[in-house]
Gaussian input, Z-matrix of N, CA and C with variables (Angstrom, degrees):
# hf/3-21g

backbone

0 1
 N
 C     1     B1
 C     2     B2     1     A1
 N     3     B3     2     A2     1     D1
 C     4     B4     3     A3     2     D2
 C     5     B5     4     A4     3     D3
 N     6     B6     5     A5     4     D4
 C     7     B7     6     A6     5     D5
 C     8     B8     7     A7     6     D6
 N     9     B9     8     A8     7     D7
 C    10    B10     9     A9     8     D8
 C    11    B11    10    A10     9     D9
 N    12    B12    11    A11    10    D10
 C    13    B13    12    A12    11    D11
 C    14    B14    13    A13    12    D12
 N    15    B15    14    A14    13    D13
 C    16    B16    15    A15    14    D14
 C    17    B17    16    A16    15    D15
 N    18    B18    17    A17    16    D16
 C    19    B19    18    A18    17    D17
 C    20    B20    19    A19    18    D18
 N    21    B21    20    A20    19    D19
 C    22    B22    21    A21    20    D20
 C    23    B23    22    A22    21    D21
 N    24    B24    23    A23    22    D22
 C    25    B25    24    A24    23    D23
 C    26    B26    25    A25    24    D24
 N    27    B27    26    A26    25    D25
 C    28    B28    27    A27    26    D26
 C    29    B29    28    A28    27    D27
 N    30    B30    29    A29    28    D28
 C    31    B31    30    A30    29    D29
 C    32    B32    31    A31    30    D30
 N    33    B33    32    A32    31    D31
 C    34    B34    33    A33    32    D32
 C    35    B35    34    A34    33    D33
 N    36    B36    35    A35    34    D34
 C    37    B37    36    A36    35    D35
 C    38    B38    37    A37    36    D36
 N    39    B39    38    A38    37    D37
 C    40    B40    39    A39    38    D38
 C    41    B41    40    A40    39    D39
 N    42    B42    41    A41    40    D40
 C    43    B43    42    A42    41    D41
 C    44    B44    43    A43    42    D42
 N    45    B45    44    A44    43    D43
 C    46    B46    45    A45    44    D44
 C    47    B47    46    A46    45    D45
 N    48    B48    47    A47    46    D46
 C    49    B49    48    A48    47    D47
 C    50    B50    49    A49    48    D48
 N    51    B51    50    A50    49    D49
 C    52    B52    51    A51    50    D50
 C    53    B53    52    A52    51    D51
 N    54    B54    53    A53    52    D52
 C    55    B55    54    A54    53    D53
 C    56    B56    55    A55    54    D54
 N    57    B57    56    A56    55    D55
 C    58    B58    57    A57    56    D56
 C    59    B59    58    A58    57    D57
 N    60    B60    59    A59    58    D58
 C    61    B61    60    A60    59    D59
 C    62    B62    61    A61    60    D60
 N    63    B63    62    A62    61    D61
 C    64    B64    63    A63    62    D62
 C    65    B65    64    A64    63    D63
 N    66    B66    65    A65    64    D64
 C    67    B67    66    A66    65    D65
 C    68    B68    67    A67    66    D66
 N    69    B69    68    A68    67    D67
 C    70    B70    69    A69    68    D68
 C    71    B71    70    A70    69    D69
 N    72    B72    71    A71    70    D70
 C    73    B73    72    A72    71    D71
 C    74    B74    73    A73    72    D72
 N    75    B75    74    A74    73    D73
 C    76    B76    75    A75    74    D74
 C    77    B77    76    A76    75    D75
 N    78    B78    77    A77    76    D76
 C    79    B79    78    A78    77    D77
 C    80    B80    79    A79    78    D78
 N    81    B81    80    A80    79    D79
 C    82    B82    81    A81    80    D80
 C    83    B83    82    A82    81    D81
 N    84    B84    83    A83    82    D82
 C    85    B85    84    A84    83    D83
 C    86    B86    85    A85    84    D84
 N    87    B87    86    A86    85    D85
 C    88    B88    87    A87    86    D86
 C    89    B89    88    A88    87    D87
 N    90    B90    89    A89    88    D88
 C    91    B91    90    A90    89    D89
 C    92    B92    91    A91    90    D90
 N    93    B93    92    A92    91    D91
 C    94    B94    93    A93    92    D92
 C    95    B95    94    A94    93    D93
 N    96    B96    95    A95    94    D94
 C    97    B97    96    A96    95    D95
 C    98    B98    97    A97    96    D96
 N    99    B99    98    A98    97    D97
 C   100   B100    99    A99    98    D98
 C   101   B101   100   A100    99    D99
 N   102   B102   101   A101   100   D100
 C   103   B103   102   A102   101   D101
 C   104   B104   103   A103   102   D102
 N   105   B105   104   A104   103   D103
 C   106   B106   105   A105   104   D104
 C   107   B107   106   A106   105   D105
 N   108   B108   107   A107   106   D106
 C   109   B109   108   A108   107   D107
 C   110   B110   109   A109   108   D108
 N   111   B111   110   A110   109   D109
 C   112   B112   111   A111   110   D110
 C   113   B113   112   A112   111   D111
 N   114   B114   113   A113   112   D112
 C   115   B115   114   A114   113   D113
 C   116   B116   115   A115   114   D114
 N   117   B117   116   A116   115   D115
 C   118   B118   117   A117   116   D116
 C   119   B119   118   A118   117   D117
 N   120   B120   119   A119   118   D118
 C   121   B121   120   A120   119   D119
 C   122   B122   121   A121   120   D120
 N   123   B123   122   A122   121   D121
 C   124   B124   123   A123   122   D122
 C   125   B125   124   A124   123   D123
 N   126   B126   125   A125   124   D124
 C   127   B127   126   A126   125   D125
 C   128   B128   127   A127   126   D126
 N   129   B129   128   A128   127   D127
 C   130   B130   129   A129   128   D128
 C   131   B131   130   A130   129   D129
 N   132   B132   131   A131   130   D130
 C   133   B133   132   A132   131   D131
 C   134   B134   133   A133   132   D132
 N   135   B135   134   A134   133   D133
 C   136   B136   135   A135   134   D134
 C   137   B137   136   A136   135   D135
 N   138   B138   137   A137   136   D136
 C   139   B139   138   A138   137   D137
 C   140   B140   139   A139   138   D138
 N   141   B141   140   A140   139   D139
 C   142   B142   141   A141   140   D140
 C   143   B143   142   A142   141   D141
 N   144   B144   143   A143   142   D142
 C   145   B145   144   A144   143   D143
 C   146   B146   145   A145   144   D144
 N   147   B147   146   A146   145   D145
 C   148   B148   147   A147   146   D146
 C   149   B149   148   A148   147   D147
 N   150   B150   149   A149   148   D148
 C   151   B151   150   A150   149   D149
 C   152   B152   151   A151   150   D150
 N   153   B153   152   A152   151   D151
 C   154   B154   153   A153   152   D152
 C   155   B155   154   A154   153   D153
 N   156   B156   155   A155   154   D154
 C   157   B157   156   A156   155   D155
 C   158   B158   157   A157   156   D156
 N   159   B159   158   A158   157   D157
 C   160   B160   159   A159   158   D158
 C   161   B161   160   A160   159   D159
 N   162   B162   161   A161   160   D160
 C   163   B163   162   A162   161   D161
 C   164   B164   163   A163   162   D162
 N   165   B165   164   A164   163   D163
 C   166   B166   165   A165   164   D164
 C   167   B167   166   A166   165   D165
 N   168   B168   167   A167   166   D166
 C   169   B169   168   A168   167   D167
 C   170   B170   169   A169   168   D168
 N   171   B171   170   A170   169   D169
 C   172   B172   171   A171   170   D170
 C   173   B173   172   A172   171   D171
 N   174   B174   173   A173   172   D172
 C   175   B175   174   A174   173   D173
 C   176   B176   175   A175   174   D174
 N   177   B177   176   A176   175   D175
 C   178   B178   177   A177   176   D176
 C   179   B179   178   A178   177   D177
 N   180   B180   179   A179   178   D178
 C   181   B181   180   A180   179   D179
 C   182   B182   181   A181   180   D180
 N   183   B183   182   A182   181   D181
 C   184   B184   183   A183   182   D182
 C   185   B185   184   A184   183   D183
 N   186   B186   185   A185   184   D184
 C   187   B187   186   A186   185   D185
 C   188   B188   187   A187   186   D186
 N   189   B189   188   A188   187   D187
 C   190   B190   189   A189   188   D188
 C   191   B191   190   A190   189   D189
 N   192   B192   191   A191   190   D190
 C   193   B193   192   A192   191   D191
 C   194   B194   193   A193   192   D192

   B1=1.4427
   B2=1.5238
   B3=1.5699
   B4=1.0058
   B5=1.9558
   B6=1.3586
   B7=1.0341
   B8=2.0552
   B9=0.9439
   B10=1.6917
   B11=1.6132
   B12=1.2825
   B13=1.1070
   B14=1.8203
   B15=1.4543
   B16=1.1243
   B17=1.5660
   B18=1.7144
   B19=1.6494
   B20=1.8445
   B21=1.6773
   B22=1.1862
   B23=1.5545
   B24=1.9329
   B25=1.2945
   B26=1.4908
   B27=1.3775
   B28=1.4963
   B29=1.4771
   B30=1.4042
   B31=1.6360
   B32=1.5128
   B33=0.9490
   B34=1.8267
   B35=1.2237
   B36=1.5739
   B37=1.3887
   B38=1.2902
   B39=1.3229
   B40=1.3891
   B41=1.6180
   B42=1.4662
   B43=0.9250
   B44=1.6554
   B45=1.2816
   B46=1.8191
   B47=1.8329
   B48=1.5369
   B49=1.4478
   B50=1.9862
   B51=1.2551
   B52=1.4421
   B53=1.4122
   B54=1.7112
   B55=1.1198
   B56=1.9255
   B57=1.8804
   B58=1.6168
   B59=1.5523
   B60=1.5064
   B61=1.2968
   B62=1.1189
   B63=1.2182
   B64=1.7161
   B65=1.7987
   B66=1.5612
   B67=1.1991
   B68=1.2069
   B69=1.7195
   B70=1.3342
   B71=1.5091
   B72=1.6637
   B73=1.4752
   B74=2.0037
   B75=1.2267
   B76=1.6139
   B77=1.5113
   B78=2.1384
   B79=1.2141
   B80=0.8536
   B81=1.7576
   B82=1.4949
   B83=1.6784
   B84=1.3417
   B85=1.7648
   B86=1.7147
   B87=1.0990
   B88=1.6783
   B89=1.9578
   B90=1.4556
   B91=1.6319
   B92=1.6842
   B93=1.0428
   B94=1.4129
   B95=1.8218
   B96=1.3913
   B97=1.0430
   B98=1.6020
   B99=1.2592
   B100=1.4226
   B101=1.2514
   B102=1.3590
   B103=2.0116
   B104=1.5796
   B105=1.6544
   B106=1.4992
   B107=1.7556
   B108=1.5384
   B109=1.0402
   B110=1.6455
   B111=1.5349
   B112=1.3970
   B113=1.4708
   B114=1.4881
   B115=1.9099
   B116=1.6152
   B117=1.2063
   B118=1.2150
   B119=1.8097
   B120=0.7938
   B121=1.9978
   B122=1.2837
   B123=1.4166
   B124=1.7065
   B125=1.3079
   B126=1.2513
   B127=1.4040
   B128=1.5704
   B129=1.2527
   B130=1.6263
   B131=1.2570
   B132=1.0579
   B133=2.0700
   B134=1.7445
   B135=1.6147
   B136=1.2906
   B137=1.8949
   B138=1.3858
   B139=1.5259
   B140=1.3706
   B141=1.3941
   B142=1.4118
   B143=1.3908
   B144=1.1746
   B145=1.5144
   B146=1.6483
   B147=1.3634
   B148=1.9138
   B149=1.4490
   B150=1.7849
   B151=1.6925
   B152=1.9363
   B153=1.4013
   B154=1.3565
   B155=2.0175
   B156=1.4104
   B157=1.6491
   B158=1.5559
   B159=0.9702
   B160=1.8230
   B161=1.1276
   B162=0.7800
   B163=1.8443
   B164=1.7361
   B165=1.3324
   B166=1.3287
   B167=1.6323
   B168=0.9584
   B169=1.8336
   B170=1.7815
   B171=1.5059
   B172=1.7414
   B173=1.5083
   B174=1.6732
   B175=1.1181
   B176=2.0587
   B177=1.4603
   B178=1.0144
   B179=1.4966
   B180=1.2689
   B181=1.5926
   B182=1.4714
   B183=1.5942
   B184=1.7386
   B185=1.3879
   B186=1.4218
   B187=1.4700
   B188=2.0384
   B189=1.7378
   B190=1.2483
   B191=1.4409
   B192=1.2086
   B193=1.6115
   B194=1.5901
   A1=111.31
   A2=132.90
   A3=150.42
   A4=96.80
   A5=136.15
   A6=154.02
   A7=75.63
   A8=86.97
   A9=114.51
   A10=91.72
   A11=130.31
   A12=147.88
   A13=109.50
   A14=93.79
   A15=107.02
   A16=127.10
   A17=103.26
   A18=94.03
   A19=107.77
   A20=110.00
   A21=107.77
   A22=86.78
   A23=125.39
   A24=129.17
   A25=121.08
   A26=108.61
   A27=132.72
   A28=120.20
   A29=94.06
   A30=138.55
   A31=90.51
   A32=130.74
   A33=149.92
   A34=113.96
   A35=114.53
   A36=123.87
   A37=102.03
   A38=114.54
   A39=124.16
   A40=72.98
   A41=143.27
   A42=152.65
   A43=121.26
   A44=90.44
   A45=126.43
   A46=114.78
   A47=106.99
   A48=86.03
   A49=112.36
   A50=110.33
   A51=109.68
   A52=120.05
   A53=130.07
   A54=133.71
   A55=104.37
   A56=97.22
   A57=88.44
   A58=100.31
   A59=106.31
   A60=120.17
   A61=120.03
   A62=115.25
   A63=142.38
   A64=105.00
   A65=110.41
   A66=121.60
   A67=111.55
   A68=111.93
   A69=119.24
   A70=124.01
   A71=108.41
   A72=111.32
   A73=102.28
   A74=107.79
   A75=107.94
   A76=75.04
   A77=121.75
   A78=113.36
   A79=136.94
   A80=145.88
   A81=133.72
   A82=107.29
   A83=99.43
   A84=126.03
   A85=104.49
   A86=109.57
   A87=123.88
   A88=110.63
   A89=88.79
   A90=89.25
   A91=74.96
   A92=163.49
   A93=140.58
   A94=135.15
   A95=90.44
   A96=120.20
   A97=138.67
   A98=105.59
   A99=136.60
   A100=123.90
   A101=103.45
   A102=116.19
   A103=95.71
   A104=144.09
   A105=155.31
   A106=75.98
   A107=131.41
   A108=109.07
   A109=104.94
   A110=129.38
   A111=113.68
   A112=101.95
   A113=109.40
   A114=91.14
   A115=99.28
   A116=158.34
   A117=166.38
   A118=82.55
   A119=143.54
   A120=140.37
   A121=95.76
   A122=120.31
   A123=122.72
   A124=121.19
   A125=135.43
   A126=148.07
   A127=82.26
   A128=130.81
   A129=126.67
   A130=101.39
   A131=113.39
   A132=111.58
   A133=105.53
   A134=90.30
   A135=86.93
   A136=129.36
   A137=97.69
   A138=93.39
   A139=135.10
   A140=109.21
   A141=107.21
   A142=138.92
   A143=91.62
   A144=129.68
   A145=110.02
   A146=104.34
   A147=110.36
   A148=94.25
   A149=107.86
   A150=105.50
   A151=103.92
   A152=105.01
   A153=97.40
   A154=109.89
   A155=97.54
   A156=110.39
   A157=103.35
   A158=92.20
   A159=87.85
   A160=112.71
   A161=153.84
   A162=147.89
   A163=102.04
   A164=124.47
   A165=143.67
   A166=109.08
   A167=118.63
   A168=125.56
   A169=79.33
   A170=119.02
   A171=94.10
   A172=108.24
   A173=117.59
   A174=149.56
   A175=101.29
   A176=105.70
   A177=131.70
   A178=129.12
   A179=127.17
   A180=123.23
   A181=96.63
   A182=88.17
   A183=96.45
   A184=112.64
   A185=127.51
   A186=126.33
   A187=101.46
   A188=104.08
   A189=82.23
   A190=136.39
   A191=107.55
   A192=91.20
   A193=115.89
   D1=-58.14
   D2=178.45
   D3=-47.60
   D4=-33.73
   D5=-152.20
   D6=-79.32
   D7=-93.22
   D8=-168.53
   D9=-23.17
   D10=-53.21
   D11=-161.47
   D12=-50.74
   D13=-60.92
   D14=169.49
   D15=-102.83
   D16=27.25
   D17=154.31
   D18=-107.34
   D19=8.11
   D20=-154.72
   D21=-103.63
   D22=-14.68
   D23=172.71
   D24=-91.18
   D25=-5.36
   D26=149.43
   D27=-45.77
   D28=-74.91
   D29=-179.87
   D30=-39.09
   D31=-79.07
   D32=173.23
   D33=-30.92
   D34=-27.41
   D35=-160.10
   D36=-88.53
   D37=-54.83
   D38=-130.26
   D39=-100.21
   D40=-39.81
   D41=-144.03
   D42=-84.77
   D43=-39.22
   D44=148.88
   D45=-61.08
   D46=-58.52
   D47=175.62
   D48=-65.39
   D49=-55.52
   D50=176.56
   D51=-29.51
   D52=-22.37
   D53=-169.06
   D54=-105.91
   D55=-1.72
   D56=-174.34
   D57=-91.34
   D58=-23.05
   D59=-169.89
   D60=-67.82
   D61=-31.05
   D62=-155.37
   D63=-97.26
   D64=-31.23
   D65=173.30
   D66=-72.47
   D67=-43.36
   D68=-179.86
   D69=-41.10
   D70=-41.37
   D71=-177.52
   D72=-110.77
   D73=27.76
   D74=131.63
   D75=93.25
   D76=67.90
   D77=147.98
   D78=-93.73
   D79=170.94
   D80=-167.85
   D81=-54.32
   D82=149.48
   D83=171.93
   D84=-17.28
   D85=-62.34
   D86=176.64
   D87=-35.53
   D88=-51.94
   D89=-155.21
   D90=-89.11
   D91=-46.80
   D92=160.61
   D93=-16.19
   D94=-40.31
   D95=167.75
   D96=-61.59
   D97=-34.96
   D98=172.03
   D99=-113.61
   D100=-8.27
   D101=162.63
   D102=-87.01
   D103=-36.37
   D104=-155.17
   D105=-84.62
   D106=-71.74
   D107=-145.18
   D108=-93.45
   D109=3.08
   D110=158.77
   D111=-71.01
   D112=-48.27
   D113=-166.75
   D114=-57.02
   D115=-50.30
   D116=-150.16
   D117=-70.09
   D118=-50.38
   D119=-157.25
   D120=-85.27
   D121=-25.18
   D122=171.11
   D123=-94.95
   D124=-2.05
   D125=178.31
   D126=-94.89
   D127=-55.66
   D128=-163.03
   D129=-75.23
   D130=-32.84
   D131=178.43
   D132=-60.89
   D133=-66.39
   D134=-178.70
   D135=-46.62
   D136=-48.86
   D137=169.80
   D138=-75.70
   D139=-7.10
   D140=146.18
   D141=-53.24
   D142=-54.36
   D143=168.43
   D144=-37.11
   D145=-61.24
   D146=-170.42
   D147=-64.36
   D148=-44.09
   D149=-159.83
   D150=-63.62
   D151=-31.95
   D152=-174.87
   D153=-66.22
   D154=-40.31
   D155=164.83
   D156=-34.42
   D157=-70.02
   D158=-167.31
   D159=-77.29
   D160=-13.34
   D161=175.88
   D162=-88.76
   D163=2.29
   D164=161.28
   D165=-84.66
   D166=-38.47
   D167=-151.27
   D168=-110.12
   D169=-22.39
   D170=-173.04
   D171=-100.71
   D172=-3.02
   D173=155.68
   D174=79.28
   D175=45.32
   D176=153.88
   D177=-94.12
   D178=97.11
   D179=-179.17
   D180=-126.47
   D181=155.92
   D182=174.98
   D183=-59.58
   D184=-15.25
   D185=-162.01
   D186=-74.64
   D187=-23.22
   D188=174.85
   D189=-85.12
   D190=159.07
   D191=167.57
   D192=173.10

């Protein structure tokens, strides 16, 4: 099950970049649409990402307490 799970977050992935690419050289409204909200799921990855970076380096984690 877990398998399926993550070929269907694959599926999303790869499926999302194909639609950033496709926008790039001027595809219909739709695939614009879904290139705006993968880059938007990667701006949020990424800034998760730094914020978790730094709350590492200031040696603050939720685990303490």
């Amino acid at each position: 099950m877990i398998v399926l799970v993550l070929l269907g977050v694959v599926a999303l992935a790869v499926g999302g970049c194909v639609c950033v690419v496709w926008a790039e050289r001027g595809g219909p409204r739709w695939v614009r649409a879904v290139a705006a909200m993968t880059l938007a799921a990667g701006k949020v990855v990424r800034r998760s990402e730094s914020n978790r970076r730094r709350q590492g380096l200031n040696g603050t984690t939720s685990d303490d307490g």
